[in-house]
C-alpha positions in Angstrom: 12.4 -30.2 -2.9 9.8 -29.7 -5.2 9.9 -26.8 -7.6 8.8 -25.1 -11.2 8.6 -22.6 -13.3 5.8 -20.5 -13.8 5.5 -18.0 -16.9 3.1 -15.2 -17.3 4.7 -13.5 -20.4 2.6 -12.1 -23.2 -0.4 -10.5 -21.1 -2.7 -8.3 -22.8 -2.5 -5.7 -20.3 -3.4 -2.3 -20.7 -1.1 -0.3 -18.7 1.4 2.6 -19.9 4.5 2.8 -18.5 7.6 5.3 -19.3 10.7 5.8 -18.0 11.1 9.7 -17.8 14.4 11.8 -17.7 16.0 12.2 -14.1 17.2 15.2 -12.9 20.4 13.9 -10.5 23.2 11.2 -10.4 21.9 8.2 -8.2 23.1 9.4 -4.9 25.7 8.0 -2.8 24.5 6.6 0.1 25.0 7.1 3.7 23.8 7.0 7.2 21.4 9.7 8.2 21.5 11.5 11.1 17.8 13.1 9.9 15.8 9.4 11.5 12.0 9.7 12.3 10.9 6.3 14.4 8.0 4.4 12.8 5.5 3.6 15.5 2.8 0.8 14.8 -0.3 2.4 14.9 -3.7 0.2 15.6 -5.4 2.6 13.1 -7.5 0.3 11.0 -7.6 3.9 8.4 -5.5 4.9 5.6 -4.7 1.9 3.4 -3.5 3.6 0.4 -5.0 5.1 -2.7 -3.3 2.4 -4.8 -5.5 0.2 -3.0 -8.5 2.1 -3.6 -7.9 1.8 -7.3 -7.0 -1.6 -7.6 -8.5 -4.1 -5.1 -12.0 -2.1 -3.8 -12.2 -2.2 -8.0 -12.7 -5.9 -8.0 -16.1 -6.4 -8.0 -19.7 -3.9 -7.0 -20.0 -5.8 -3.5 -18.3 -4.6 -0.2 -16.3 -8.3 0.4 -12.9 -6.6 -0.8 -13.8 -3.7 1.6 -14.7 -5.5 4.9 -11.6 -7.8 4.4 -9.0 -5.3 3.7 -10.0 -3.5 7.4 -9.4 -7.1 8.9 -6.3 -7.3 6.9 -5.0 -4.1 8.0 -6.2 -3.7 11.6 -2.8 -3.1 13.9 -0.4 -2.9 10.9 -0.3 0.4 10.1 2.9 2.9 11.3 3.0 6.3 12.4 5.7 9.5 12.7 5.4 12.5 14.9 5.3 15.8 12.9 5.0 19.4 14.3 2.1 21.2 13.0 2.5 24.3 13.4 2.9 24.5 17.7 1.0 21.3 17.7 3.0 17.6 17.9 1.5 15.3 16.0 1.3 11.5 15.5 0.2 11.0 12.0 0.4 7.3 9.6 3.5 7.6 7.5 2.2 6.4 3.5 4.3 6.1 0.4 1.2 5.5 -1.8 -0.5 8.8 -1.4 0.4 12.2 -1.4 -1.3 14.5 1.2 -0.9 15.8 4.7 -4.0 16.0 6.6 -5.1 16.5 10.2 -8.4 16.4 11.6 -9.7 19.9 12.8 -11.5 20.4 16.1 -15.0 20.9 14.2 -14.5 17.3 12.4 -18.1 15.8 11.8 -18.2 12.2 11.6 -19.8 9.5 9.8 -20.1 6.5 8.9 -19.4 4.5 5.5 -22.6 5.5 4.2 -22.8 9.5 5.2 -24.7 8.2 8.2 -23.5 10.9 11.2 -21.8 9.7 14.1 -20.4 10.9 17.5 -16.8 12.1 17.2 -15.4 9.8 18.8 -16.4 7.3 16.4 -13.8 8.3 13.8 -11.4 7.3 16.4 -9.0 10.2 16.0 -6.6 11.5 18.8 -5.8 15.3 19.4 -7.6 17.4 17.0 -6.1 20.5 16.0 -7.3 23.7 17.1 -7.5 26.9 15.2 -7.0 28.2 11.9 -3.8 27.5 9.9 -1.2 30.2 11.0 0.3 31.0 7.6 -3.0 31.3 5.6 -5.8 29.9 3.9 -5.7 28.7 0.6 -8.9 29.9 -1.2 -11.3 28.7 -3.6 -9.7 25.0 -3.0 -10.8 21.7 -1.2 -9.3 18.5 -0.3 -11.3 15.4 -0.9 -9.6 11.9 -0.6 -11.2 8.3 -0.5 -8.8 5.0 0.8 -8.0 2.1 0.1 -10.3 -0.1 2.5 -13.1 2.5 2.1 -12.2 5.6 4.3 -13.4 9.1 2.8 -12.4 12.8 4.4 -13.1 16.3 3.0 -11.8 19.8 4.5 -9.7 22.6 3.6 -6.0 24.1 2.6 -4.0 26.3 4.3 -0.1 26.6 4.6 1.5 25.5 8.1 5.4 25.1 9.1 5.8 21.6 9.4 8.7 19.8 11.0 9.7 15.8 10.9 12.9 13.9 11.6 14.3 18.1 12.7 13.4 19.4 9.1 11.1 21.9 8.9 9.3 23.2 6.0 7.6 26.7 6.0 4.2 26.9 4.6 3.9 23.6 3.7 0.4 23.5 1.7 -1.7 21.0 4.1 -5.3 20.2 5.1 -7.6 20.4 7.9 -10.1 17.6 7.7 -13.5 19.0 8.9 -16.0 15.3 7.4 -14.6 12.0 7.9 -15.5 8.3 7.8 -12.4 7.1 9.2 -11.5 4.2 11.1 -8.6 5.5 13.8 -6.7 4.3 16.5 -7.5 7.0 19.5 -4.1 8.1 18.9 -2.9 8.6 15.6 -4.4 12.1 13.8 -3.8 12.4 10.2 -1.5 11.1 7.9 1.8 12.1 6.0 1.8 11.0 2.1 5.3 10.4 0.8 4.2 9.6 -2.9 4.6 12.3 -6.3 2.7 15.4 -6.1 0.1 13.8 -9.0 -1.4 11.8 -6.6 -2.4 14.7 -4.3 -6.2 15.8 -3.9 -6.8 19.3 -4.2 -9.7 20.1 -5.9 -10.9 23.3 -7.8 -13.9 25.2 -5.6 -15.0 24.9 -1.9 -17.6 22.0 -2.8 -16.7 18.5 -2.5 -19.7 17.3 -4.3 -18.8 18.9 -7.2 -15.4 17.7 -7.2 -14.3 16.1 -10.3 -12.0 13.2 -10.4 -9.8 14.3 -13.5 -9.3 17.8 -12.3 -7.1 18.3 -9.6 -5.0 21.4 -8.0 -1.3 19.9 -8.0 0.9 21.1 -5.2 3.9 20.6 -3.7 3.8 17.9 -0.6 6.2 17.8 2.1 9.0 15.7 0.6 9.1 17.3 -2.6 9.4 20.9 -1.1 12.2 19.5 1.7 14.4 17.7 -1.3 13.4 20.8 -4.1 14.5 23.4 -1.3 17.6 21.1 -0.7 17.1 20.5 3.7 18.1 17.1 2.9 21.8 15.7 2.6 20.8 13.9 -0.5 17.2 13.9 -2.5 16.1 10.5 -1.0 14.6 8.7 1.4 15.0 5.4 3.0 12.2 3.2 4.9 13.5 0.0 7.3 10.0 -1.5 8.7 10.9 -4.2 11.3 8.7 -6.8 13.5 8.7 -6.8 16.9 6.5 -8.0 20.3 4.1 -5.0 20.2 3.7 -4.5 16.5 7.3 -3.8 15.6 8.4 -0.5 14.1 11.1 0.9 12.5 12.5 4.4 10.8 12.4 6.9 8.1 15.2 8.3 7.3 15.9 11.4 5.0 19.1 11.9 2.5 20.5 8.5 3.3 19.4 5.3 5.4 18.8 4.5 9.0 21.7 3.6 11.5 20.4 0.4 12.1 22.6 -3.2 11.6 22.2 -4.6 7.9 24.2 -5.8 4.8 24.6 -2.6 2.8 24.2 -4.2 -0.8 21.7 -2.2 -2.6 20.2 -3.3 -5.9 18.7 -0.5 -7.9 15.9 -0.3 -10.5 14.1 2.5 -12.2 10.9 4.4 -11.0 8.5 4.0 -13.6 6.3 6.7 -14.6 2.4 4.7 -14.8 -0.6 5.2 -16.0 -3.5 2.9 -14.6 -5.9 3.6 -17.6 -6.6 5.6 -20.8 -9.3 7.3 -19.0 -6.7 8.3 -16.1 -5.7 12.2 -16.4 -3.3 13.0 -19.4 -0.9 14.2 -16.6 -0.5 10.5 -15.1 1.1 9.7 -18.7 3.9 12.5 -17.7 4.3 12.8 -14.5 5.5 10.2 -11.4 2.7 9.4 -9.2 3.2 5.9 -7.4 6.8 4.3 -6.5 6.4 1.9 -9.1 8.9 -0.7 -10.1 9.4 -3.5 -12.7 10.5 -7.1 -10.3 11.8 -9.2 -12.3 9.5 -12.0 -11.1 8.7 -14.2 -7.9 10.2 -17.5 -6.2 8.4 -20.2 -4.5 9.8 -22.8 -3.1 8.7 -25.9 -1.0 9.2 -28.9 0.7 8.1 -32.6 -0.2 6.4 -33.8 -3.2 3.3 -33.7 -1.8 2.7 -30.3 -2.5 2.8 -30.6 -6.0 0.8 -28.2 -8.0 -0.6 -29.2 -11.6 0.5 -25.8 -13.3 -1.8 -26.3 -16.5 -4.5 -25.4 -14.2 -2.6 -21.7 -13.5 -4.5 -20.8 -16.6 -7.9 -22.1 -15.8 -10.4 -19.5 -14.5 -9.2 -19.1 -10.5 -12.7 -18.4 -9.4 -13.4 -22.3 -10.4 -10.1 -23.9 -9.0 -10.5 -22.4 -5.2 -10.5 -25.1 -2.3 -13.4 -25.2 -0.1 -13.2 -23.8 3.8 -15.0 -24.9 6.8 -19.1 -24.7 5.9 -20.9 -21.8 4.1 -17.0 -20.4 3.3 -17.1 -21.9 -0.1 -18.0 -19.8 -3.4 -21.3 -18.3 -2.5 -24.1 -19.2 -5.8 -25.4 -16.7 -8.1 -29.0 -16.4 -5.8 -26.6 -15.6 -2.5 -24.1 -13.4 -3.9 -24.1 -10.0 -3.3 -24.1 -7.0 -5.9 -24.9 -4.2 -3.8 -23.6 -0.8 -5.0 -25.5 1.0 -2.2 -22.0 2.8 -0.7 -22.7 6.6 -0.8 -20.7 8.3 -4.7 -18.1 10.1 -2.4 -16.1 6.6 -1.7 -16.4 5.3 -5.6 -13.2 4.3 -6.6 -12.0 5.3 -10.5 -11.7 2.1 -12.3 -9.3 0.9 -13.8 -10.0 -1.0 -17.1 -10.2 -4.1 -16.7 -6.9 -6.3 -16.7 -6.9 -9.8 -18.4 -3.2 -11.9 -17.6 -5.0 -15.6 -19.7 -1.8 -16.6 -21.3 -0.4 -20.3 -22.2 2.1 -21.4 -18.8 5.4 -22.3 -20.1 6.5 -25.2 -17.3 9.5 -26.0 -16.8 11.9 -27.3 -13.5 13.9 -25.3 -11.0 13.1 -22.6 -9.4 9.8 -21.9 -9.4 10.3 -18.6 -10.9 7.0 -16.4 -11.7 7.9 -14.3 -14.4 5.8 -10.7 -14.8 5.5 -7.6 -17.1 3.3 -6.2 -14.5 3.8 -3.0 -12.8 4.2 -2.7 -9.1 3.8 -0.3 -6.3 6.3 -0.1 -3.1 4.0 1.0 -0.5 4.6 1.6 3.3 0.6 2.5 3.7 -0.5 -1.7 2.7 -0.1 -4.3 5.0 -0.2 -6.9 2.3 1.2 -8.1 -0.2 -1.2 -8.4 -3.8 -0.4 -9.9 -6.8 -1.9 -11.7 -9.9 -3.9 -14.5 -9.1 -1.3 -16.6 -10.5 1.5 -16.0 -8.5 -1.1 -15.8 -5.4 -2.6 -19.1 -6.0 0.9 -20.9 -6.4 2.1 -19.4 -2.7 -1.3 -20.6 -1.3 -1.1 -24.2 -2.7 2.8 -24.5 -1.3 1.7 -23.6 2.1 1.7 -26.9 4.4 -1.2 -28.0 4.6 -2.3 -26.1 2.1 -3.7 -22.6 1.9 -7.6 -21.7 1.0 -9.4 -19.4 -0.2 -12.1 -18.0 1.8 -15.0 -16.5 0.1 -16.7 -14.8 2.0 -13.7 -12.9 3.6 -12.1 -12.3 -0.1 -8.7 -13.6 1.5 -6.5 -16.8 1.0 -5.9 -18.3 4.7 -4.5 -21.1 6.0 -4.1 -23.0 9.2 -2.6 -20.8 12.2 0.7 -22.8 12.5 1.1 -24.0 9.1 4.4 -24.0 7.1 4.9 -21.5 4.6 7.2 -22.3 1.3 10.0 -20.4 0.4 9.2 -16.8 -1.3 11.3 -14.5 -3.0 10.9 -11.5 -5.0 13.2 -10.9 -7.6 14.5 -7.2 -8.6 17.0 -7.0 -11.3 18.6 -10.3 -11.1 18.7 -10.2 -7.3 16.4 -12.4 -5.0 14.6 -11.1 -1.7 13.7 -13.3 0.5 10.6 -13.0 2.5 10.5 -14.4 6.1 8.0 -17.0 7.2 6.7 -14.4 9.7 5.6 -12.1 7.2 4.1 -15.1 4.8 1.5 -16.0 7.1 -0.1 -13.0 9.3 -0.3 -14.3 13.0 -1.3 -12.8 16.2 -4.5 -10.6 16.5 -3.6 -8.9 13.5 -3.9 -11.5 11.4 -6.1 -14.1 12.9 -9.8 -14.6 11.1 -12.4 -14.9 14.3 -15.0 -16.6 12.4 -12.5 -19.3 10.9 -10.1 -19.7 13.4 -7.9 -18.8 10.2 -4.7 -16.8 9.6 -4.4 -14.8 6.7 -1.4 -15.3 4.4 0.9 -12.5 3.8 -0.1 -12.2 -0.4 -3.5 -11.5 -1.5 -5.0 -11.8 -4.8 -5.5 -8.4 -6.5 -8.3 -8.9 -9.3 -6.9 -5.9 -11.3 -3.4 -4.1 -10.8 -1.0 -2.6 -10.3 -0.2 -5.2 -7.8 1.0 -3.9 -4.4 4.5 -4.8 -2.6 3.4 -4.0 1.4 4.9 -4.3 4.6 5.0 -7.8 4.6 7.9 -6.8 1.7 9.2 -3.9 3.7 10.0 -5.4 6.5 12.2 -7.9 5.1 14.5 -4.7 2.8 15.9 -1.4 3.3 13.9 0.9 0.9 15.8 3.8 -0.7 13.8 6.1 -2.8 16.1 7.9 -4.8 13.9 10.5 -6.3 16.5 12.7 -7.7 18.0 9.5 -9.9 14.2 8.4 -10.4 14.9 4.8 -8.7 14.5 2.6 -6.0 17.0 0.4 -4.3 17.0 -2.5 -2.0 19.5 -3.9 0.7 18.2 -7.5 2.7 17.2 -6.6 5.8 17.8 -9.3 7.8 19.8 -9.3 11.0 16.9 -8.6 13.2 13.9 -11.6 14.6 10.8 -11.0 15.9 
């Protein structure tokens, strides 16, 4: 066994992070009789606005953009919801905010404003009619995803119903412009994050929206725990694999009546602000599910694999292996800086995050320590973290793991061995399967390298992300009253 430790302590980053007052006692927890199934959903739409902020933010090219729908296609999960008289089946998202549905008048296009047939868009049912409890006026919803998607439409307030709970004249939008990249079966999507993060802009002209001045409301989870339908102010996501894409539950006031060890650890929601040029509300208010690991474990096999850890601190772009011809790191004459994608999908930048710190080595485990924010996210597939940590996971894989250029992905051989990964959350370690290390299957599988992409990404700038391939190896609580998370090994289950 061959193992060490990696430090990443003392990085001059340049996020703000607070720990705000809670309003409730951390609830005790129970079973739920309120369950919604998760479906898996080939929607390659809807990565979540965490993405958008952090990974599309890497560089002025469209690599991160074209990989991430790769990375993403046939991982997504869906709920039903009753709008209105209408049933539903809508992608379930902790890392956004808002409910949308596509209306019957939806125009389509493509990523840059091009139009396209309907069908394109790749929606199921559209909903027909106005909203049945009202317009809201002089307001306009305008979102962009992760991986690139951008919709625009209108307010109104609907009833709407999931897991039996209904709440009346929920504030929602119809989506009438879309570039969206959807299943045929899936229409919308149901944000579970803070009301911060939702996009209602001032005026009935996208175009004119601006970025840093938002109409706040109430989404669907705040208004079922503020107007107490639930047992306890919480909810609880178990994501599991399976054949056809797996599935799994959300479940509200307490956590799904499915088999696993019921030993939660629990650590604070933090309250984060991704920049100084972020609005003054992020610096107040929740917006992500963001949480403070205390660091990562990597573990392998065989002294073969060793890994010189002085070169953790070397520039990664000059340290990545080479992959099968023309997938090595493209020259200054090839690469690409277009910026052509139409102003609607421009992401807001984060400042720039630098992690260059001395790496204090030393044996057993191989323990990655971090200061760095991170966001628990049903709406990613992946996992992305610092280049550090990423790099040491790929470099333990046997044989090895690379890094692919021109995909902007680290993947490795179809049936290669992953190490031993762990993420660590106040003192206790989660294990990660080697199912959800290396992404098999047509999901996962890279058709021009005959490739598999690895389960953790590189994310040039944070926060970093904790995705599926995380979820489905935990039982998420969010505790929103107490203002925390907790985690239970999910375990007892294969593919």
């Amino acid at each position: 066994m061959r193992v060490a430790r990696i430090r990443l302590a003392g990085s001059n980053h340049r996020y703000s992070l607070k720990r705000p007052t809670v309003f409730t006692e951390p609830a005790d927890l129970k079973v739920s009789s309120q369950v919604a199934h998760l479906l898996p959903s080939r929607s390659q739409g809807g990565s979540s606005v965490a993405l958008q902020r952090s990974i599309l933010a890497k560089d002025g090219n469209g690599t991160a953009y074209s990989s991430l729908q790769s990375a993403n296609a046939g991982a997504s999960f869906a709920v039903d919801i009753d709008f209105g008289n209408q049933t539903f089946s809508v992608l379930f998202d902790t890392g956004s905010s808002d409910l949308w549905i596509p209306h019957q008048t939806v125009k389509c296009v493509d990523y840059f404003n091009r139009p396209q047939l309907a069908s394109e868009c790749g929606f199921g049912p559209l909903y027909h009619g106005d909203f049945e409890e009202g317009n809201v006026e002089d307001t306009n919803f305008n979102i962009t995803y992760g991986d690139g998607e951008f919709l625009t439409g209108y307010f109104g307030y609907q009833d709407v119903t999931l897991a039996g709970i209904k709440v009346k004249k929920q504030q929602s939008a119809l989506v009438d412009y879309a570039y969206w990249l959807g299943d045929n079966e899936t229409s919308g999507l149901l944000g579970f994050a803070y009301p911060a993060l939702t996009s209602a802009f001032p005026g009935d002209n996208p175009k004119k929206d601006n970025a840093n001045m938002t109409d706040e409301y109430p989404n669907w989870i705040s208004n079922a725990i503020d107007g107490k339908l639930l047992d306890q102010p919480l909810f609880s996501v178990a994501i599991e694999r399976g054949e056809n894409g797996g599935g799994g539950y959300v479940a509200l006031g307490g956590y799904p009546p499915i088999d696993f060890k019921k030993e939660f650890t629990s650590t604070p929601i933090q309250i984060l602000r991704l920049s100084s040029r972020a609005p003054q509300k992020f610096a107040k208010e929740y917006t992500f599910y963001t949480i403070i690991p205390d660091g990562f474990v990597v573990r392998s096999k065989g002294a073969e694999h060793f890994f010189d850890f002085a070169e953790l601190t070397a520039d990664h772009k000059d340290k990545r292996a080479n992959g099968p011809p023309g997938y090595g790191p493209p020259d200054s004459a090839s690469s690409s800086t277009s910026s052509s994608a139409p102003a609607s999908t421009a992401p807001l930048s984060p400042p720039l995050y630098s992690n260059s710190s001395d790496s204090d080595i030393e044996d057993d485990p191989a323990f990655l320590d971090t200061d760095f924010p991170v966001i628990v996210d049903t709406g990613t597939t992946l996992n992305y973290l610092p280049s550090k940590v990423v790099e040491k996971i790929a470099s333990l894989f046997s044989p090895p793991a690379i890094y692919v250029d021109v995909a902007g992905m680290y993947e490795a051989l179809c049936d290669a061995e992953p190490p031993e990964i762990g993420v660590v959350i106040n003192g206790t370690e989660f294990q990660i399967s080697p199912l959800d290390s290396l992404i098999t299957g047509d999901a996962g599988l890279d058709p021009f390298t005959g490739l598999c992409v690895l389960g953790f990404q590189e994310s040039y700038r944070g926060p970093w992300i904790l995705g599926d391939v995380f979820l489905k190896n935990v039982v998420a609580v969010f505790d929103v009253g107490a203002g925390e998370m907790r985690f239970a090994p999910h375990i007892n289950y294969t593919r």
